[in-house]
N, C-alpha and C positions, 0 to 999 in steps of 0.2 A: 309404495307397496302396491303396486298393482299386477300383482302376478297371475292374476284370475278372473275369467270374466264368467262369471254363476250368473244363474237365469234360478232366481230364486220362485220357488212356488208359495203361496201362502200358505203361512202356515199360523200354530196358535199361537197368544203370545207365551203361554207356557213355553214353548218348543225353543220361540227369540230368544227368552233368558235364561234359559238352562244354555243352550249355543253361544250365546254372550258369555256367559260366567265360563264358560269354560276355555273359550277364545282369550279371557281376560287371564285367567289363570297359565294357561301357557304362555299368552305374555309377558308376564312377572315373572316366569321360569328362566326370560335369558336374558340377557344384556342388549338395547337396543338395537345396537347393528348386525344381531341376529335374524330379526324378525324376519326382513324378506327374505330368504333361508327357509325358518321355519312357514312363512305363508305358501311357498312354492313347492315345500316337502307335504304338507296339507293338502294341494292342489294336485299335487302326482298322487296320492295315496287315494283320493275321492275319485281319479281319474283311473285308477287301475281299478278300482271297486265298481265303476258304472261300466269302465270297457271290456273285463270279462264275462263272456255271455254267463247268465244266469249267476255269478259271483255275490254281487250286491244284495240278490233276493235271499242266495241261499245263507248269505252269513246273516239277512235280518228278518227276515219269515219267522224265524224261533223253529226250524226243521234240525239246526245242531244248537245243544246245548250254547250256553253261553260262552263256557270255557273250551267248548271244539271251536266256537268261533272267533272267539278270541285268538285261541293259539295257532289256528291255519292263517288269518290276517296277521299275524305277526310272525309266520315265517315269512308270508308275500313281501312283506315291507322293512324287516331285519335287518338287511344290508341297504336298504335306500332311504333310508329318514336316522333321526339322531333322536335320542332318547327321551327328548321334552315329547315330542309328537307321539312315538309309540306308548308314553305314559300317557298323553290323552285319549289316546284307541285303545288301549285298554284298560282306559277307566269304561268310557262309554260300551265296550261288549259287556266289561264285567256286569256294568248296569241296563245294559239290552236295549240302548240308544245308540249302539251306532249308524241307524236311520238318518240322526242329525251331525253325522261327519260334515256331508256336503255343509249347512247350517252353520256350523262350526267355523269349515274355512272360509264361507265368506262375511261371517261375523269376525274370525280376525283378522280378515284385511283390513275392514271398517275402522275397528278398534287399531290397530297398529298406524292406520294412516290418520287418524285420530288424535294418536299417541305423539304421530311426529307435524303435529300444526298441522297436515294438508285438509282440508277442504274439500270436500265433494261439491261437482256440482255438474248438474241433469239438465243436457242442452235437448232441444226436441227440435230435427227435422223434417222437413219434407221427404227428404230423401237420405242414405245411410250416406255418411263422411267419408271422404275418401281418407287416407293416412296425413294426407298432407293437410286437406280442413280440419282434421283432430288435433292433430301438431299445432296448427295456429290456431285454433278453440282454446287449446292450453294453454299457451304462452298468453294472448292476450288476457285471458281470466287471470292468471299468475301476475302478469302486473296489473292487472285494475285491483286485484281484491292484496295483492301485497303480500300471498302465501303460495303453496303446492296447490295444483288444482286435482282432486282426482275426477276426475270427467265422464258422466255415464251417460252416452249418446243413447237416444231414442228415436224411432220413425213414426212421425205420423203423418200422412199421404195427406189429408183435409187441411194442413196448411197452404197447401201450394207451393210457397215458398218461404225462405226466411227461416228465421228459426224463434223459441223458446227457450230463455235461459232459467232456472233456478237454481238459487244459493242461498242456503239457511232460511228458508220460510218465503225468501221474496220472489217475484217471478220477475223478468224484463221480458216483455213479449213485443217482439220485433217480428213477428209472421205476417205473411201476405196475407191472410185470413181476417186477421185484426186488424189490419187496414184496410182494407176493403170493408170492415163493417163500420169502421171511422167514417168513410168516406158515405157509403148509403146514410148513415147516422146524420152527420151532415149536410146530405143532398135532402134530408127529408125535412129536417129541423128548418131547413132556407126555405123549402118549398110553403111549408109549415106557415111561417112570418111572412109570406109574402102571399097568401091566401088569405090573409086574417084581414 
């Protein structure tokens, strides 16, 4: 289930588990080999809401009634999603959170890929991956770890090189960065012992 790649903002944890509860409730709405279906009908309905100008502000500002906003977003969306999903967009107008759509779809990609064994896990490098280093980022983590990998690539320039892997709490840090301070670490501890 990775139909989506959200650039989430912080938010409260109020906000996570009302998004979660409700990500989890549509997925108990279908039968699992729905789900990437409905993560993708999610991901177009969040996408037509941010990409029409002023759309997104005016159905959640509170400038139309609940129910004008409700019912103008469910004409938008009538003929493009299946009925689990329009039942969670208008639950959330009815309750004047559809703020937390975006929140929504990518709590249930989390939870759906969740659902089906894969595995998250947050490579950091130097530089962004080309298609083909993500494809083999994937597959090797897929057999080392013995499940799906879902894989959320990060940049950060101060490694140099190399990368940072985390999966379920652990880090593997194989960056040039950290070897390099291995190395002064080392050159200083000998210097150290052979000054004494």
């Amino acid at each position: 289930m990775t139909a989506t790649a959200h650039h989430e903002t912080v938010m409260d944890p109020t906000a996570q588990r009302l998004a979660q509860t409700y990500a989890e409730a549509l997925l108990a709405s279908v039968p699992p080999a729905e789900a990437d279906g409905l993560g993708e009908e999610l991901a177009g309905v969040v996408e037509a809401m941010g990409g029409a100008d002023g759309f997104s502000h005016l159905l959640t500002t509170g400038r139309l009634t609940r129910a004008k906003a409700g019912v103008m977003l469910d004409k938008a969306i009538a003929d493009r999603v299946t009925m689990p999903v329009r039942a969670v967009v208008a639950s959330l107008s009815r309750r004047g959170r559809l703020a937390l759509l975006p929140l929504v779809a990518s709590q249930f990609v989390r939870v759906a890929d969740r659902q089906a064994g894969k595995i998250e896990a947050t490579l950091t490098s130097a530089h962004p991956l080309s298609e083909t280093q993500r494809a083999q980022a994937i597959e090797q983590l897929t057999r080392t770890l013995d499940a799906p990998v879902v894989l959320h690539p990060r940049v950060d320039p101060r490694l140099i090189g190399g990368a940072i892997v985390q999966v379920a709490g652990v880090t593997y840090d194989a960056s040039v960065r950290t070897q390099l301070h291995k190395l002064a670490d080392q050159a200083t501890d000998r210097f150290e012992r052979t000054s004494d």
